[in-house]
C-alpha positions as CSV (number, residue, x, y, z in Angstrom):
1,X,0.0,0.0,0.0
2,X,1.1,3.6,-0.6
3,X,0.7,5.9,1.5
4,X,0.2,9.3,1.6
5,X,3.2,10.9,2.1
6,X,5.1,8.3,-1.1
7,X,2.2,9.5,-3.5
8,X,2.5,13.5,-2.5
9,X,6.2,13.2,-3.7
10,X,5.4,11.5,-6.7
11,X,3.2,14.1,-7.6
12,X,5.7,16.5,-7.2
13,X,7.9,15.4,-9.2
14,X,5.7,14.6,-12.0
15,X,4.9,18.5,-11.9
16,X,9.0,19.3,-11.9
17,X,9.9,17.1,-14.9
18,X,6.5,18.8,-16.8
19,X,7.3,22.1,-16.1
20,X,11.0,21.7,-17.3
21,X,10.6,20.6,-20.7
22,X,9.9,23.4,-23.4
23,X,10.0,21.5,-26.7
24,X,7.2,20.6,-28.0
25,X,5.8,19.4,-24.6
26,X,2.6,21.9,-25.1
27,X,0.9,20.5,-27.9
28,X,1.1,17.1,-25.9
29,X,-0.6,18.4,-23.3
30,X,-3.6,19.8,-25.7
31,X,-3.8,16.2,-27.2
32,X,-4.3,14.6,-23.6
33,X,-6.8,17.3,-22.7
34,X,-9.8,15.4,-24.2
35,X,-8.6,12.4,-23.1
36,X,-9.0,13.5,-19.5
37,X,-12.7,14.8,-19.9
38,X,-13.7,11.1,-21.1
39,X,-12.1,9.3,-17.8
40,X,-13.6,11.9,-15.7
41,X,-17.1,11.9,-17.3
42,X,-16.5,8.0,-17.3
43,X,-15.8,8.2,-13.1
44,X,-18.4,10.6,-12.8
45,X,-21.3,8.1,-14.5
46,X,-19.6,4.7,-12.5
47,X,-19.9,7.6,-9.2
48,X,-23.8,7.9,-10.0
49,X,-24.1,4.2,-10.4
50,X,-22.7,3.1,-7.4
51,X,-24.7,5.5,-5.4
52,X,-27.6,4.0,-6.6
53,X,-26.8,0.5,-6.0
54,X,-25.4,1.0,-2.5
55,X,-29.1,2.6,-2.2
56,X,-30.5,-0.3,-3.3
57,X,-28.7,-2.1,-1.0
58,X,-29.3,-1.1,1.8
59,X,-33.3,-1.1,1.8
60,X,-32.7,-5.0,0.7
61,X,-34.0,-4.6,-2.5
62,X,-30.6,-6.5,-4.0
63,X,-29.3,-9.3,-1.5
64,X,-25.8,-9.3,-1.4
65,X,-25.9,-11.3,2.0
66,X,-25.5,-14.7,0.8
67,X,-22.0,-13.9,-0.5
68,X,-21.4,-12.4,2.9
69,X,-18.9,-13.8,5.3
70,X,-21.1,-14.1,8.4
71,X,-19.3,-11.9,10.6
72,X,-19.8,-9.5,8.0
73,X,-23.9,-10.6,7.9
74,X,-24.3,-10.2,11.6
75,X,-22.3,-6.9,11.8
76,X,-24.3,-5.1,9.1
77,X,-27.6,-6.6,10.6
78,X,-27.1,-5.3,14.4
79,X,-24.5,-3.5,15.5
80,X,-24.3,-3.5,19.2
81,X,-26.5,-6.1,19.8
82,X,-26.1,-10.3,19.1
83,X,-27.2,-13.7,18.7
84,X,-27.9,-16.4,20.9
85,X,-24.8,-18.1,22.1
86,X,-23.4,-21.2,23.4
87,X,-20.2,-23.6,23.7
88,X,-20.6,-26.2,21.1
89,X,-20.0,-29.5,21.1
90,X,-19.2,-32.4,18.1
91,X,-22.3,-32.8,16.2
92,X,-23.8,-36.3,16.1
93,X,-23.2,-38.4,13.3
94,X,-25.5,-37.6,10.4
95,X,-26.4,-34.6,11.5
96,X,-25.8,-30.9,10.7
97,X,-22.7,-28.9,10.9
98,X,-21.0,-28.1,14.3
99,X,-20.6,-24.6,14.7
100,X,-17.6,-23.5,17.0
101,X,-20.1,-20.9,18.3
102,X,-24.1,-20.3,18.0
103,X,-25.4,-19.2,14.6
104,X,-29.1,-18.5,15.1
105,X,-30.0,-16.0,11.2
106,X,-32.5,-12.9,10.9
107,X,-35.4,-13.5,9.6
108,X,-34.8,-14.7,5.3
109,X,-31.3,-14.1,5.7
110,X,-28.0,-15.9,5.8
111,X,-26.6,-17.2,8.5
112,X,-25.6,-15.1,11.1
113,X,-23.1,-16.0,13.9
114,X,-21.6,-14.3,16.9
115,X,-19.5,-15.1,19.7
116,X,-19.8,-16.9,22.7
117,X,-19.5,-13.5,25.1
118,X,-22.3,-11.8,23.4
119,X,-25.9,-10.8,25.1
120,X,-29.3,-11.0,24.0
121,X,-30.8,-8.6,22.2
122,X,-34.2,-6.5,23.8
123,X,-35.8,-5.9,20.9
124,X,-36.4,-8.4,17.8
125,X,-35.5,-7.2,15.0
126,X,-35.5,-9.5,11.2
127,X,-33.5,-8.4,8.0
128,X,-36.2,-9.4,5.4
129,X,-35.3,-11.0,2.4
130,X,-36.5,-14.3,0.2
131,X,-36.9,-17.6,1.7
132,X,-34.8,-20.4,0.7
133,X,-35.8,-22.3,-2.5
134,X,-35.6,-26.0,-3.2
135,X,-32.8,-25.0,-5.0
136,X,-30.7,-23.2,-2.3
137,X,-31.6,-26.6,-0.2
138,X,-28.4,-28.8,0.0
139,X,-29.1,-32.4,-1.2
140,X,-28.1,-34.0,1.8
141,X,-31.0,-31.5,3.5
142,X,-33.2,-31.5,0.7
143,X,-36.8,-33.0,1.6
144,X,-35.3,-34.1,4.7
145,X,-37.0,-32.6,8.7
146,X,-34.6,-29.3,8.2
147,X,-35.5,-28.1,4.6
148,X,-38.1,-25.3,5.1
149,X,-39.4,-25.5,1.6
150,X,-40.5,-29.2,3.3
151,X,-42.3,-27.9,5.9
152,X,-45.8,-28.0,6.5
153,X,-46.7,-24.8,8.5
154,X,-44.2,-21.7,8.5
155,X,-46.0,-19.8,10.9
156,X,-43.2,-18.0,13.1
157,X,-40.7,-20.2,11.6
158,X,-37.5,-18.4,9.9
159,X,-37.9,-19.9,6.4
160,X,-34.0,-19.4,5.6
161,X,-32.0,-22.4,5.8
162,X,-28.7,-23.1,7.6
163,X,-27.1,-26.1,8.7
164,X,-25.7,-24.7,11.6
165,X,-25.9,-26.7,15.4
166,X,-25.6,-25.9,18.8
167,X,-24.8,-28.9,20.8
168,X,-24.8,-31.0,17.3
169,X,-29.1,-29.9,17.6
170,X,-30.0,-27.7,14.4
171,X,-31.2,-24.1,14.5
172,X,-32.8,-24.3,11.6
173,X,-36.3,-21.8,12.4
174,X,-35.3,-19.8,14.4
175,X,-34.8,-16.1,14.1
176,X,-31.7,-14.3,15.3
177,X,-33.0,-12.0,18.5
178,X,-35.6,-12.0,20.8
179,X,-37.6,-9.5,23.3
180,X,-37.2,-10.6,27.0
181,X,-39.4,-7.5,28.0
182,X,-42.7,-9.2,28.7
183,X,-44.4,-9.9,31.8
184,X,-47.3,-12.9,31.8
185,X,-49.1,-10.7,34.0
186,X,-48.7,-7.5,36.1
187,X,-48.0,-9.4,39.3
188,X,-45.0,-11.5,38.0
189,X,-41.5,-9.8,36.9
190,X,-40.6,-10.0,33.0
191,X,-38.4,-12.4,31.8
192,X,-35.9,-9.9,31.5
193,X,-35.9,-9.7,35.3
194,X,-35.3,-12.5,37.7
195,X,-38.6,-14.4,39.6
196,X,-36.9,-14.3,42.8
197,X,-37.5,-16.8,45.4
198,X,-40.2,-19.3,44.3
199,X,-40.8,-20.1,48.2
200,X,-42.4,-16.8,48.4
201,X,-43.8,-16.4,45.1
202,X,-45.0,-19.5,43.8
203,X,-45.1,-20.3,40.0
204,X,-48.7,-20.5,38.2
205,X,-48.8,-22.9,35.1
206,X,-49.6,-25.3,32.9
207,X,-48.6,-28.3,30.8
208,X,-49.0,-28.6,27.2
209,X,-49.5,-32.5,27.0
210,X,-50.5,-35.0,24.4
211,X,-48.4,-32.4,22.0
212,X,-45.1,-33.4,21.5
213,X,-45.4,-36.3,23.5
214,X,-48.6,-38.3,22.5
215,X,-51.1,-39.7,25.1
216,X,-54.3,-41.5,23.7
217,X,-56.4,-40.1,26.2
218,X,-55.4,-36.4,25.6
219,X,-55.4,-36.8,21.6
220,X,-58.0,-39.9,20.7
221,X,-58.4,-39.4,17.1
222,X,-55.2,-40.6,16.4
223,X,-55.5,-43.7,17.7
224,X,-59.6,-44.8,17.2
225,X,-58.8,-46.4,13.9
226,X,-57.2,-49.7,15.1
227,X,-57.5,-50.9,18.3
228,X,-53.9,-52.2,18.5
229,X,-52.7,-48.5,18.2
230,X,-51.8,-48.1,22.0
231,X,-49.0,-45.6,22.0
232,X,-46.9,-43.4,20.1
233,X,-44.3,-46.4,19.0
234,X,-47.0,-48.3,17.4
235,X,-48.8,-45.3,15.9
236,X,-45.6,-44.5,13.9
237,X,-45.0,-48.3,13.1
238,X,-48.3,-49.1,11.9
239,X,-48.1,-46.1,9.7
240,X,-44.4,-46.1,8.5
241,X,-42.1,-43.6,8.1
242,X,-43.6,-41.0,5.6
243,X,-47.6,-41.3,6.9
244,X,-46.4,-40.8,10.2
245,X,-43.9,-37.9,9.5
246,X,-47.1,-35.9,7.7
247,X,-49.8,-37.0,10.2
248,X,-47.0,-36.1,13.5
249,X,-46.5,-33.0,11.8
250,X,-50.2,-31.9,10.8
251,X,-50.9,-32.5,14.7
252,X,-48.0,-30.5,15.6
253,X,-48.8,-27.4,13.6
254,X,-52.7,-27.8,14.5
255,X,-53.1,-28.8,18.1
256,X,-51.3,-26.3,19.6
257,X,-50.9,-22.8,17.9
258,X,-50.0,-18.9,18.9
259,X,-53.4,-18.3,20.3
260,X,-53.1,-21.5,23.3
261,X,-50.1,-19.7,24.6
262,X,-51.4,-16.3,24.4
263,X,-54.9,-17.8,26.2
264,X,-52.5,-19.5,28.9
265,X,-51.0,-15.9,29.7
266,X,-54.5,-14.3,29.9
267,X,-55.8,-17.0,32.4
268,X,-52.9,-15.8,34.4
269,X,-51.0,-17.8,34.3
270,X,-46.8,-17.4,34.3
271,X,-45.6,-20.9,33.5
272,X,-45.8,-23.8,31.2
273,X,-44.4,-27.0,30.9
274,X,-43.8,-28.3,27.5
275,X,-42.9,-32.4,27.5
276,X,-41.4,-33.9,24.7
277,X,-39.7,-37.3,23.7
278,X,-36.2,-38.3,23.1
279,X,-37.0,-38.6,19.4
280,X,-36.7,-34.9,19.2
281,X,-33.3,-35.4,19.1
282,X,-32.2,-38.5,18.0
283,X,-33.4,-41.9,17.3
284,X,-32.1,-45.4,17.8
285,X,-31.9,-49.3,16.4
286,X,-35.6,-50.1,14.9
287,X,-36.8,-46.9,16.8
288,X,-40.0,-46.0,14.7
289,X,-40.8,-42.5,15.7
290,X,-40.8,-39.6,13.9
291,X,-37.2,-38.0,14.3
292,X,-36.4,-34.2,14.7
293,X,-40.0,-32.8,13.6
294,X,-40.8,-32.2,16.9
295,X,-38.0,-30.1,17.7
296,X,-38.7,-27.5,15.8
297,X,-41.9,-27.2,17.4
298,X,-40.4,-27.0,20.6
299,X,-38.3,-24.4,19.7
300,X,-41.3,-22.4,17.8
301,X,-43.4,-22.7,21.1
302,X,-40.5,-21.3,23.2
303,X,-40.8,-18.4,21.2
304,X,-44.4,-18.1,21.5
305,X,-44.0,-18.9,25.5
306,X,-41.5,-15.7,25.4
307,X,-44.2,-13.4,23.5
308,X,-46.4,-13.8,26.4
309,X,-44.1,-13.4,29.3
310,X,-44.5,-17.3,30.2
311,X,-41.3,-18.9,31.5
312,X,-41.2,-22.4,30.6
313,X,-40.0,-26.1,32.0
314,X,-38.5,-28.2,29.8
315,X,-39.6,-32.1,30.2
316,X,-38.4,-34.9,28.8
317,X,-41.2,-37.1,29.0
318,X,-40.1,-40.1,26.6
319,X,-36.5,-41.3,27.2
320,X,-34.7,-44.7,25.4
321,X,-36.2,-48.1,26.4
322,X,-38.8,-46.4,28.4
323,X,-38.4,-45.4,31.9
324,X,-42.0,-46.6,33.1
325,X,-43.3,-48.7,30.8
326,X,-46.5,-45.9,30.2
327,X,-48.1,-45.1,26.8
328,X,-47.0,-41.4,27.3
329,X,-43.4,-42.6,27.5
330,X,-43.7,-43.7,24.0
331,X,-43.8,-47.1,24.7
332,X,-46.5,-49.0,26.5
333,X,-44.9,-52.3,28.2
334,X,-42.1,-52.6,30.3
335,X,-39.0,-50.7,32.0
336,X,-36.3,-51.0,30.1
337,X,-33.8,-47.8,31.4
338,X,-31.5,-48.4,34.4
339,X,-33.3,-51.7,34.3
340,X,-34.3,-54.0,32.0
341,X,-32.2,-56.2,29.5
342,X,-30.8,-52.9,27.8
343,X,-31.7,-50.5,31.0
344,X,-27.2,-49.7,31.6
345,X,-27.4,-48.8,27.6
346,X,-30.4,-46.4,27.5
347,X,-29.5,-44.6,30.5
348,X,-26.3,-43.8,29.1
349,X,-28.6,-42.6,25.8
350,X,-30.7,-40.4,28.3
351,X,-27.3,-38.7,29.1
352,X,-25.3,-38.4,26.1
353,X,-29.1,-36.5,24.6
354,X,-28.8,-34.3,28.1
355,X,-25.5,-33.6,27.1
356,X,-26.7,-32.4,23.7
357,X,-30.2,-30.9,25.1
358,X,-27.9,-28.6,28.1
359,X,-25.7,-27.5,25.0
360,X,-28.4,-26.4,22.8
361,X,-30.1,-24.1,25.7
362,X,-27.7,-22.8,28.0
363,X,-27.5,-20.3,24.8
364,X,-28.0,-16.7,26.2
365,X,-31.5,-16.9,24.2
366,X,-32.9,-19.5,26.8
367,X,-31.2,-18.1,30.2
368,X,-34.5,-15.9,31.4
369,X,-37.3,-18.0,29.5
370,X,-36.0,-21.3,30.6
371,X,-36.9,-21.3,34.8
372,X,-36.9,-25.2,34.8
373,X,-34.8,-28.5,33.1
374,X,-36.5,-31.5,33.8
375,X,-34.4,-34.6,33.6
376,X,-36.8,-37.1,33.3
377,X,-40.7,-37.4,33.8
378,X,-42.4,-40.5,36.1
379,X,-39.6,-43.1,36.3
380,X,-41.0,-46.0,37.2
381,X,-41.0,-47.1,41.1
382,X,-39.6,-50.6,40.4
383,X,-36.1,-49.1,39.8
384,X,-34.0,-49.3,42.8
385,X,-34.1,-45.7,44.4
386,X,-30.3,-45.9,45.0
387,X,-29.4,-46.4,41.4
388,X,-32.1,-43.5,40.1
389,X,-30.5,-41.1,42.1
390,X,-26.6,-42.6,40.9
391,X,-28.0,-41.3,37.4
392,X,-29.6,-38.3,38.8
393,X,-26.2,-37.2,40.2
394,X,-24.6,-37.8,36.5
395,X,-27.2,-36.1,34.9
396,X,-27.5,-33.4,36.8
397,X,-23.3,-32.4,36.4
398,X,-23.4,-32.4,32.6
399,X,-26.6,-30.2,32.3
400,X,-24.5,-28.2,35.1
401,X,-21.0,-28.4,33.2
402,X,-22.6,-27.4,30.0
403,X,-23.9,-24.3,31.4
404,X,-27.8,-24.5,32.6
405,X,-28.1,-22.1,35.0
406,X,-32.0,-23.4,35.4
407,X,-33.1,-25.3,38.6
408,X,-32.9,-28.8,37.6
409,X,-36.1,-31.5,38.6
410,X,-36.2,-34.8,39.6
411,X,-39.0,-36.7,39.9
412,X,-40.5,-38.5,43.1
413,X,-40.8,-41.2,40.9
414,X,-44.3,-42.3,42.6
415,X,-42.6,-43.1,45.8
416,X,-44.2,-39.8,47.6
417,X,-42.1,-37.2,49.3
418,X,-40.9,-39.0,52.7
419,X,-38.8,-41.2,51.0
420,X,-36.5,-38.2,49.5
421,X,-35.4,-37.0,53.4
422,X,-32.0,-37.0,53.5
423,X,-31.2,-38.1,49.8
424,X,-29.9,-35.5,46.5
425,X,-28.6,-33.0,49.5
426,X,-26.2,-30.3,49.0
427,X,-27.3,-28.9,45.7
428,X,-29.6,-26.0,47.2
429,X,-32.7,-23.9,44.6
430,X,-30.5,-25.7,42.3
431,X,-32.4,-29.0,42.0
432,X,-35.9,-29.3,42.9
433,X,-38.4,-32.2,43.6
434,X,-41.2,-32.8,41.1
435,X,-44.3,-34.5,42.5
436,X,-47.5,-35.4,40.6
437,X,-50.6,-34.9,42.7
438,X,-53.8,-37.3,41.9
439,X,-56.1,-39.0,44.1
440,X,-57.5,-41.3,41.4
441,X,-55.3,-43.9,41.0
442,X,-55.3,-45.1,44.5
443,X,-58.5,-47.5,45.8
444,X,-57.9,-45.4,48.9
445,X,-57.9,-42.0,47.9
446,X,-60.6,-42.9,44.7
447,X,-63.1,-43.6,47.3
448,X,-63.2,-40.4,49.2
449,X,-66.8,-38.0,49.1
450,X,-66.1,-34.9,47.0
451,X,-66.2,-33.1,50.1
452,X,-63.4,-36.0,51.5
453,X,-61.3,-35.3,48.5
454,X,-61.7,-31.3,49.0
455,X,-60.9,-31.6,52.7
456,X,-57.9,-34.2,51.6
457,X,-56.5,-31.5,49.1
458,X,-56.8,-28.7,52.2
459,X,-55.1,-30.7,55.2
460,X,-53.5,-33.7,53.7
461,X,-52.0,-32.6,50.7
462,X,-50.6,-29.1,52.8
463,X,-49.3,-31.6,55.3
464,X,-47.0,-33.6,53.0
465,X,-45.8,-30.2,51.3
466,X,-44.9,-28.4,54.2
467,X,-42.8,-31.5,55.3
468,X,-41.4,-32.1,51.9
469,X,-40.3,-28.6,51.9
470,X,-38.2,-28.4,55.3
471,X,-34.8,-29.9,54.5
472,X,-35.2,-31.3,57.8
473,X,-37.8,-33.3,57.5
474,X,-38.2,-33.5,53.7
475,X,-36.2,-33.2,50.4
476,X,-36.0,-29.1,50.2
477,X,-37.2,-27.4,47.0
478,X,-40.6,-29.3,45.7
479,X,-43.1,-28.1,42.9
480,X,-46.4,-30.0,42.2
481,X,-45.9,-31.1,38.4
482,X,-48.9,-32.3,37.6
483,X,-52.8,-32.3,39.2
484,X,-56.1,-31.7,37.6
485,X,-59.9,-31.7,38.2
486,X,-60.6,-35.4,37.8
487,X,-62.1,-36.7,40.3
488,X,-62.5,-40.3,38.5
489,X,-60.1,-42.6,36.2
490,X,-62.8,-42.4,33.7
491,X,-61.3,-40.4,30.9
492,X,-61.0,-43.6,27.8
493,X,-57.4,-44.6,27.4
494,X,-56.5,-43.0,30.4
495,X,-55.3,-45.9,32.2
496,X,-54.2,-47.4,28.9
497,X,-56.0,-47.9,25.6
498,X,-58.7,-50.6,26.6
499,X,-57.5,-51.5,30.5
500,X,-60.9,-49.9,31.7
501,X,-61.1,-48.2,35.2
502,X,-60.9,-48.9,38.9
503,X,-63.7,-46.3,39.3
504,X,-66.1,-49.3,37.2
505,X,-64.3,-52.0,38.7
506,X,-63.1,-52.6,34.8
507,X,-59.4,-51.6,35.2
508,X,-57.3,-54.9,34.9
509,X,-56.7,-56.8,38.5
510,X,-60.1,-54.7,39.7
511,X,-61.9,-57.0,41.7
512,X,-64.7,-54.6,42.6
513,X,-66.2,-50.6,41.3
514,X,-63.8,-48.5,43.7
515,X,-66.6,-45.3,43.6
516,X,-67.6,-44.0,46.9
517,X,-70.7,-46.1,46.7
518,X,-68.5,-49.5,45.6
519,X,-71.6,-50.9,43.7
520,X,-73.0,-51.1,40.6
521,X,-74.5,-47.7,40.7
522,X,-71.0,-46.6,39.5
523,X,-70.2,-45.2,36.1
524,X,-68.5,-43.0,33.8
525,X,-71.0,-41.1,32.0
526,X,-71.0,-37.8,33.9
527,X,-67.4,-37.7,34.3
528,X,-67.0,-38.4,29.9
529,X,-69.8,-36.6,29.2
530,X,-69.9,-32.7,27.7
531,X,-68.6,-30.0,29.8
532,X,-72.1,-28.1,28.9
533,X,-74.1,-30.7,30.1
534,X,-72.5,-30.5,34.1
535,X,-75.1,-29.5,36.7
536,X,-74.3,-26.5,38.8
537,X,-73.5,-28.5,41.9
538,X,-71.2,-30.5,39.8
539,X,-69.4,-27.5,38.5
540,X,-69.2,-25.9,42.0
541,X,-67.9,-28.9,43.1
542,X,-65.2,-28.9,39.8
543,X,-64.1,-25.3,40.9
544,X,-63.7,-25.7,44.8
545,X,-61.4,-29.1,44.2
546,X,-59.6,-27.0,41.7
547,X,-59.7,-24.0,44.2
548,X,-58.4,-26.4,47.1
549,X,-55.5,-27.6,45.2
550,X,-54.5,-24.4,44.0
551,X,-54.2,-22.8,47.1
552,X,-52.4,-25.5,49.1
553,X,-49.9,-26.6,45.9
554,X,-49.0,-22.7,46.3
555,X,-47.0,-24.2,49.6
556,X,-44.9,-25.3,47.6
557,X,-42.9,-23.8,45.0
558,X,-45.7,-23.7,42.8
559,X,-47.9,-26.2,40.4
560,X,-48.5,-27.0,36.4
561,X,-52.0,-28.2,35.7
562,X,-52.3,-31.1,33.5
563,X,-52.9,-30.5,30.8
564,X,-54.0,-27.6,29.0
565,X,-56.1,-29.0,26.1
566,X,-57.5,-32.3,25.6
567,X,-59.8,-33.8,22.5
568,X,-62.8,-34.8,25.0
569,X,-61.7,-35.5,28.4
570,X,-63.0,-32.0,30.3
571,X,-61.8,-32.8,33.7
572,X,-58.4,-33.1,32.5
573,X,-58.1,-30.0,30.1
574,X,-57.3,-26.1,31.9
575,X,-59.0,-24.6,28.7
576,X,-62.4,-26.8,28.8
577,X,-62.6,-25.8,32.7
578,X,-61.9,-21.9,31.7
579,X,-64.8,-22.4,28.9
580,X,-67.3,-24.4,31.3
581,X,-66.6,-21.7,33.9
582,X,-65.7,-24.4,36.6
583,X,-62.1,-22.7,37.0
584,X,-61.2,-19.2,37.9
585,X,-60.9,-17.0,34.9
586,X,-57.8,-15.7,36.0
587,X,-56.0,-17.9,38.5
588,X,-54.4,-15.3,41.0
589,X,-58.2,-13.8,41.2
590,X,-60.7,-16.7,43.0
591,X,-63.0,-16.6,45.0
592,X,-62.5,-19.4,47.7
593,X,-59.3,-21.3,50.0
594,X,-59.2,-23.7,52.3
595,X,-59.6,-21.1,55.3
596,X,-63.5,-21.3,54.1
597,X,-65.8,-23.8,54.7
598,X,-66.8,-25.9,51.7
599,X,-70.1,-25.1,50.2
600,X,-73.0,-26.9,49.8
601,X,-73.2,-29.4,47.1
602,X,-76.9,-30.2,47.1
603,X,-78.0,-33.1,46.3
604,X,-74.9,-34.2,43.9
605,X,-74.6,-37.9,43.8
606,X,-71.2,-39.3,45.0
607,X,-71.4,-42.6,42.0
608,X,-70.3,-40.2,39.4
């Protein structure tokens, strides 16, 4: 390069040697004269041209980005602010690109990728521009779960494709900054401001079940057309790999969509707790399921959770070989994780997918919005407490080493709280006990009066919880993961597709009809039937057993109701009881706790 100084002296003497030379020299100089006008008319023209194509430019109307190096990409599309961030990790075999750092792209634009040390952005902002083509699409991608042109609904999606991973899991969707300024409701901080202690302000919520996880019960359609179809696994085998990726993924975009989350908010609730199965992220063997669909899903609802102001739990609900042997693990039949022929193999699955799972969201995006990591959901009670809580411990430091800064949760794993005293100590708000709250699939409880099982919900339940939550005579930290309004095993498929129900005295090993009368009177049709056709005492009854729970799960660090939506089973969805009006409209605003006595129920029969 020259520099100034070197060029000045050239000129100079340029000038000297010019202004020397007397013969003939002049009529040169008139010769070159018109020479010089063309060049500068010539620079003038290429001057005005440029102009208007750096114009053009810059309002996007010609894309120059995907010949950009990405540093340059993500410089020119926010100065000052970034992109989500996280260590990465090797990329699974077969799967996208590792990227030494995160690469999340504006909205139809290149990739974009920034540093680990960067922070989120507060305001979301997306450069437009086309969306990928088939033929931008590499072949390997092309057609396959992370071509956009492939899928079904682009609703919220980022329809630019990258190959880019975090954790070996692909980005591929998502837009490049987010808005953490939104509060659920006025009485809870925004995600951009921490929730404090969840002893004193207990978290609200809900689950979004039978989504990305399938249970019959929740989503019956899906199964009603062979009888054999009993869970997810045989779904997607009976259907094979193409039926099933369209019909998974046409239930994905449909069941749950933008306006579920922003209803969930205006309910008032602050919370949600999305499960999904391992086949999100990988698949194994003859594994049938539908691989990776999901996860974009996940991610897209996330991102809906953040519009609202809902912080969210993360729940892996289906892990390899099945860790209780339940429909909604993915599997109905037996244990086959820690124990089990192959149980020493799938747990080490369960962990090398935490390992990719922790990568993927300690990013900077997911640091206020994601207040909970679930390891697992519901492990089965058969597995030797000592070994569970051996994984538990190796699970726990990978999600911690890989940068989670969320309160872990463990489930009780149907043993009840006592048996936790004393066990998991020394990890403080950092890992939490999850306990599911039912009294319906126990002879003892399932018998109770509905005013028994209010009065059980107000004393017993808030007995257990306040033990559970002294360290001294309980585990610590403990939220209620799961309870609803059911006060029955009725719901079909419930208990499994065609096992029947204790409340009948049809559920398998049922010797006699477990209702409070314990007689033939029993049945289910009240408890299946239409939402609209409940009688008021039946609907008071609904609200003051939701009511009960409420206020005595708020002991604790705070409760998800499941589940938010179901196909026919009312008792068991939050939106039917919001549209029946036999749950508060907005939960923080109701009208009765368990310092009141329990209304009258009239005449309501006790069979039903």
């Amino acid at each position: 390069m020259i520099g100034a100084e070197s060029s000045t002296e050239r000129l100079h003497a340029t000038t000297a040697v010019g202004a020397g030379d007397d013969a003939g020299i002049s009529g040169k100089k008139r010769k070159i004269r018109p020479l010089w006008l063309w060049i500068a008319g010539i620079i003038a023209i290429l001057a005005i041209a440029g102009a208007i194509v750096g114009a053009l430019i810059a309002k996007d109307v010609i894309n120059v980005h995907s010949k950009s190096t990405p540093a340059t990409v993500a410089a020119a599309e926010n100065p000052g602010s970034s992109s989500a961030t996280s260590a990465s990790a090797s990329g699974t075999p077969g799967s996208p690109t590792e990227s030494s750092s995160s690469s999340i792209r504006p909205s139809g634009s290149s990739t974009v990728t920034s540093s680990a040390s960067s922070k989120s952005s507060s305001k979301p902002t997306s450069t437009p521009g086309a969306c990928s083509s088939s033929d931008d699409i590499p072949s390997k991608a092309k057609d396959t779960w992370q071509d956009p042109t492939s899928w079904l609904d682009m609703t919220g999606f980022n329809c630019t494709f990258t190959d880019e991973t975090v954790g070996g899991l692909p980005i591929v969707g998502l837009n490049s900054t987010w808005d953490n300024s939104k509060q659920a409701n006025p009485n809870v901080p925004s995600l951009s401001k921490p929730w404090g202690s969840y002893s004193n302000q207990p978290f609200r919520g809900v689950s979004i079940g039978g989504w990305l996880a399938l249970e019959p019960f929740i989503t019956p359609s899906l199964f009603e057309s062979d009888s054999s179809l009993k869970d997810e696994y045989s779904l997607c085998k009976k259907l094979g790999p193409e039926k099933a990726a369209a019909t998974l993924e046409k239930h994905y975009a449909t069941f749950i969509t933008e306006d579920d989350f922003r209803s969930i908010a205006a309910a008032g609730l602050d919370h949600i707790r999305i499960p999904f199965s391992y086949w999100a992220v990988k698949t194994f063997d003859d594994d049938p399921y539908v691989f990776g669909v999901s996860w974009r899903y996940l991610l897209r609802g996330i991102e809906w959770a953040r519009k609202y102001g809902l912080r969210v739990k993360l729940d892996l609900h289906g892990v390899p070989g099945s860790q209780n042997g339940w429909n909604h693990s993915g599997r109905d039949g037996t244990v086959n994780w820690i124990t089990g022929p192959d149980g020493s193999t799938n747990a080490q699955r369960t962990l090398d997918i935490h390992d990719q799972l922790s990568k993927f969201f300690a990013q900077d995006r997911y640091k206020n919005i994601v207040a909970f990591y679930g390891l697992v959901n519901e492990p089965a009670k058969s597995i030797p407490q000592d070994d569970l809580i051996a994984w538990t411990q190796k699970a726990y430091q990978i999600v911690h080493d890989n940068g989670i800064s969320a309160t872990q949760v463990f489930s009780e794993s149907m043993r009840g709280l006592d048996p936790w005293h004393g066990k998991l100590t020394g990890y403080g708000d950092s890992l939490a006990l999850d306990v599911h709250e039912y009294t319906i699939f126990d002879n003892a409880l399932l018998k109770f009066k509905h005013t028994d099982r209010i009065s059980y919900a107000c004393k017993g339940w808030a007995d257990q919880l306040n033990a559970g939550m002294r360290p001294t005579t309980g585990f610590g930290p403990v939220m209620v993961g799961e309870w609803s309004q059911a006060d029955s095993d009725c719901a079909v498929a419930l208990n499994g597709v065609g096992t029947g129900a204790r409340w009948t005295g049809t559920f398998y090993g049922s010797n006699s009809p477990a209702c409070p009368t314990q007689n033939d009177q029993c049945n289910c049709e009240m408890a299946n039937a239409d939402s609209s056709t409940f009688s008021p005492e039946y609907k008071l009854f609904l609200q003051t057993w939701a009511e009960a729970q409420m206020f005595t799960f708020e002991k604790s660090w705070g409760w998800f109701y499941w589940t938010w939506k179901t196909e026919s089973a009312p008792l068991w969805s939050y939106q039917a009881g919001l549209q029946g009006g036999y749950l508060p409209a907005v939960a923080f605003k109701r009208n009765w706790d368990c310092s009141q006595p329990i209304p009258s129920l009239g005449s309501l029969p006790e069979f039903y």
